[in-house]
N, C-alpha and C positions, 0 to 999 in steps of 0.2 A: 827279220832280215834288215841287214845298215843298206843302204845307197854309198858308193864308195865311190871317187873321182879320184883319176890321175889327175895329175897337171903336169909340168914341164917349167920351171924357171924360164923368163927372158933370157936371149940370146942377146950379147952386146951387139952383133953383128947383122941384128934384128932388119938397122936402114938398107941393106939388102934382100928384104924381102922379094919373092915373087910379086909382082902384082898387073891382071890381067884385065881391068876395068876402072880403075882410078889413077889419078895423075896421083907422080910421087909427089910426096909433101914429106920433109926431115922428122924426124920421129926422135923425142927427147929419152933418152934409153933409159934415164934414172926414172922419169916420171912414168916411163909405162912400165917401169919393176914394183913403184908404189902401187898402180893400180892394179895391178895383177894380184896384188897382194891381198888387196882391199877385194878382191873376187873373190880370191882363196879362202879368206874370210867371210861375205857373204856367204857362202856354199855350206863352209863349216857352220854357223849361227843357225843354218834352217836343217841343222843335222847329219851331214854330208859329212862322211870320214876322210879323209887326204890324204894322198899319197903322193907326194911331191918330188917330182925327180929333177936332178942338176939341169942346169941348161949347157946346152949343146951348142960350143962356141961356134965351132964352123959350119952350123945348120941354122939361117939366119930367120926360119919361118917353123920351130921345133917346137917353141911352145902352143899353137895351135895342133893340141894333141888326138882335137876329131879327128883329125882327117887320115890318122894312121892307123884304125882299126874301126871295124863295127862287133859291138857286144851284144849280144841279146842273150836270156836267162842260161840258152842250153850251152853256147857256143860262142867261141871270139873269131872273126875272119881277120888275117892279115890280107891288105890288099897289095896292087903296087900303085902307090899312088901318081898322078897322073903328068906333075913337073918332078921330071929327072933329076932337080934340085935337092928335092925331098924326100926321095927315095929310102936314103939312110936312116931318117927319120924312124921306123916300123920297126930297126933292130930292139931297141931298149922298151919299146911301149910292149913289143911281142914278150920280153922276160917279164916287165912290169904286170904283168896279165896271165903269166902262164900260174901261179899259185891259184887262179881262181876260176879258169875256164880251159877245156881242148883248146889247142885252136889248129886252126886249116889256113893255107897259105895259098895267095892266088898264083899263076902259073901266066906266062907269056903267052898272048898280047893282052891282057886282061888291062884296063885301068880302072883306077876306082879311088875318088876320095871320101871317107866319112861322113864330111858335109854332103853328100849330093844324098845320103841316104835318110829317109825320115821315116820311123818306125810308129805307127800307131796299132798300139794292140799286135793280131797277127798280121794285121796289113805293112807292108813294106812297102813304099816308092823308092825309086830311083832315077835321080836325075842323069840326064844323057846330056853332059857338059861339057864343056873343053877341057876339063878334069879326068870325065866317068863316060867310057866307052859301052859300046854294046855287049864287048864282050866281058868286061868288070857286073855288067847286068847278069848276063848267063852266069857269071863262076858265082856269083851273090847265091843264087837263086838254086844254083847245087848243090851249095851247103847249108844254105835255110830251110829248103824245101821238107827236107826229112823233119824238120823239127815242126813243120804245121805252117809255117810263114808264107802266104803269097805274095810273090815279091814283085812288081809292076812296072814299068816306064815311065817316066815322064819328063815332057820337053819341058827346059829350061832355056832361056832366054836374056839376056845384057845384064846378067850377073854372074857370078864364081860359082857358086854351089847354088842347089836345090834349097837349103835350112836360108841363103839370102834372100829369098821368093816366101818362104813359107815355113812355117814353125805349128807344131803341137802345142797348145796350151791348156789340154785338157778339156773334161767335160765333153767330149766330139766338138768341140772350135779347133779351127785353125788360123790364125795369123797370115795374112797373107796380102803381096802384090802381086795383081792380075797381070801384069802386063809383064811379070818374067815369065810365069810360068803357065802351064796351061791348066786351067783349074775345070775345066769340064770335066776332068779324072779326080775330082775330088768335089765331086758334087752332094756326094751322101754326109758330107759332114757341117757341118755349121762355119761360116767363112767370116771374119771379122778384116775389112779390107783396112791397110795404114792408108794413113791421109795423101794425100797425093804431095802434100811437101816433106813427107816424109818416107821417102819413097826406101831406104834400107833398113828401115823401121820392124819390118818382117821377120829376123831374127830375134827370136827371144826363148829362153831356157823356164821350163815348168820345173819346180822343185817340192815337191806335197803339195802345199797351200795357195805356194806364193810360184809369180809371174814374174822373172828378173827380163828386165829388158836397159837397155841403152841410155842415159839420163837425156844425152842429145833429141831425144823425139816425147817430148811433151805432150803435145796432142794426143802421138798413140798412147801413152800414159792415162791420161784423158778417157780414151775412148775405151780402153779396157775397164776403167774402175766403173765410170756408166755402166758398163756393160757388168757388171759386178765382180771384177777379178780382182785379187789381191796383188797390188802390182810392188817389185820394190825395182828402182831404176838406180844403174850404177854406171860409177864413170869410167870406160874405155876406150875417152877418143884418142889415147895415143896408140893404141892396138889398134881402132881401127883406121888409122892410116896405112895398115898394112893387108886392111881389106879381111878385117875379122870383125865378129858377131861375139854377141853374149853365149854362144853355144860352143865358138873355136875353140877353147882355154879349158876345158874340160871333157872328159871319156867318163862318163857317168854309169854305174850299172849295179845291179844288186851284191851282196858278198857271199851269199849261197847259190850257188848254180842248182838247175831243176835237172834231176836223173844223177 
């Protein structure tokens, strides 16, 4: 089996982002299409197939393509995700996806964005954000459930998503800042806390080997390789003035579905 990533081309109309926890700051739309590019490429180099779709002029937050779907082996969920903005966003990502999985569609009042969700193994969390309601938890949890996934709660706190708080890196570590989210629900796994001046530092994508995190947070770079991880840090501080992660920019999932 390949690992296969959508992406999404930059939106020009990107400087209208949502954004629900940072002050705006003007966003240079050429220089965040190189970096984007420079990810696409990361992705590809450690094996990652690409499937790269147009950008979506009048959806000015499209290429953050988590937040439009969750994949796992059996099954692709469409959700509705959680700014009204965005909404349109799940039409193309749902055709982009049907060659390679069922999918199931959430249903009113459900919210839910990709970000709040973090898959380890059969364990699912889900953050209950200003994004991801209770009831985006329940329809998750109906359609994972059949396939073995227990899927969980968890309060998030003065960040966007759950993956802003907390990230998979493998080996049972997780990446994480205490103070978004509640980590007594994640106590069986091994916690690698960012430094305290690196506080959105917590987002970071596992790819086989290697550990992609943020170039802007050093230290945590630092504290992974100590720790023995394979880290490769890249630059998207123009993306994230719009209040994205090393994990937004990519819908990552195997290319043989199981069953």
């Amino acid at each position: 089996m390949q690992l296969i990533a959508i992406t999404r081309e930059v939106s020009a109309s990107i400087n209208d982002c949502e954004l629900s926890f940072q002050a705006r700051e003007p966003i240079d739309v050429a220089a965040a299409i190189t970096q984007h590019k420079s990810y696409q490429r990361c992705l590809s180099e450690l094996g990652v197939r690409i499937i790269s779709l147009p950008a979506e002029p009048s959806l000015s937050d499209a290429v953050f393509v988590e937040d439009a779907a969750v994949v796992v082996d059996e099954v692709a969920v469409i959700p509705i995700m959680g700014a009204p903005s965005r909404r349109f966003e799940v039409e193309s990502i749902a055709r982009a996806l049907k060659p390679y999985r069922s999918l199931k569609f959430f249903v009113q009042p459900a919210r839910l964005d990709g970000g709040d969700v973090l898959r380890i193994g059969r364990r699912v969390f889900v953050g209950l954000s200003r994004r991801t309601n209770k009831e985006g938890l329940v329809q998750l949890r109906y359609f994972l459930r059949p396939h073995g996934y227990d899927v969980q709660p968890i309060a998030v706190e003065h960040c966007l998503h759950l993956k802003s708080a907390c990230s998979d890196i493998g080996d049972g570590t997780l990446l994480i800042n205490r103070s978004w989210v509640d980590a007594r629900k994640l106590s069986e796994f091994n916690l690698i806390d960012v430094p305290k001046e690196e506080p959105d530092a917590a987002n970071a994508l596992r790819v086989e080997d290697t550990v992609i995190i943020s170039a802007r947070f050093p230290k945590t770079r630092d504290r992974l390789e100590r720790t023995g991880f394979r880290v490769r840090p890249i630059d998207l501080s123009e993306l994230q003035k719009a209040e994205a992660g090393v994990t937004c920019t990519s819908l990552i999932f195997n290319d043989a579905p199981i069953g």
